[in-house]
N, C-alpha and C positions, 0 to 999 in steps of 0.2 A: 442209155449209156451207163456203165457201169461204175459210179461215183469212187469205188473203193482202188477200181483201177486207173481214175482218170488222176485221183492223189498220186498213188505210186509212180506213173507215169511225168507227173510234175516234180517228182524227185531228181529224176533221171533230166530233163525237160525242162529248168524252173522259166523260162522264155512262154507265157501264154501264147503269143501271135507262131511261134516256131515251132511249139509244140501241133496247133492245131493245122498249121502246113504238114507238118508231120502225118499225122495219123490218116487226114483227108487225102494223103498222097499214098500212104501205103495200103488204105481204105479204097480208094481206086483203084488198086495194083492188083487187090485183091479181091474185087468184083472184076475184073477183068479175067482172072483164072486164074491167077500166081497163086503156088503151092504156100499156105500157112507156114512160119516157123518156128509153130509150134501148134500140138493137136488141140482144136479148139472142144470146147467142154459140153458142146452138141449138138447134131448138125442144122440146129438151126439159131446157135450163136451171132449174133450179129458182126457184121465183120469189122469193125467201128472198136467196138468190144474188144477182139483178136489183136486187132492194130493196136489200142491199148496196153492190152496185155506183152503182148512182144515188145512194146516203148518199153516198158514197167522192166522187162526182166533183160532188157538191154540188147537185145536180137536184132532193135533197129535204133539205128542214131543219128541226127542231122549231121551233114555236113555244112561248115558256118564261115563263109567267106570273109575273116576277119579283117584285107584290108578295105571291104565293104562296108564293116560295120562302123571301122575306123572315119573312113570318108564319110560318113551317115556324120556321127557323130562330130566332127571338125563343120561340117558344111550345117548343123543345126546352132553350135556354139557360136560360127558369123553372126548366124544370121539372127540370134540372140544378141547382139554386142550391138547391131544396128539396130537394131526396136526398140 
């Protein structure tokens, strides 16, 4: 894995658990056939790498189910107040 793009990519990304659904999901998409969007730098780039790269330069982005996160976060702060 490419460290200088996995920074970049935590730029875009700073969530570690979101990021790495991220890339393992477009990383899949992209062992399955899905055309790169963007030309990878040889054809034997790791697609891992690719997925990276595309995070870093903004070609792919979570989407973040924020009243999700919200109910995450209420339903831990309970259950904090009771412990």
């Amino acid at each position: 894995m490419n460290l200088e793009m996995l920074e970049k990519a935590r730029i875009r990304v700073p969530s570690i658990p979101v990021l790495v659904n991220l890339v393992s999901q477009r990383t899949r998409q992209l062992n399955r056939g899905e055309r790169p969007f963007l030309r990878p730098l040889s054809p034997f780039e790791d697609k891992s790498d690719i997925a990276l790269r595309e995070i870093a330069e903004g070609l792919v982005v979570a989407q973040v189910d924020m009243k999700a996160v919200e109910e995450h976060e209420e339903a831990q702060a309970r259950w904090a107040t009771h412990h």
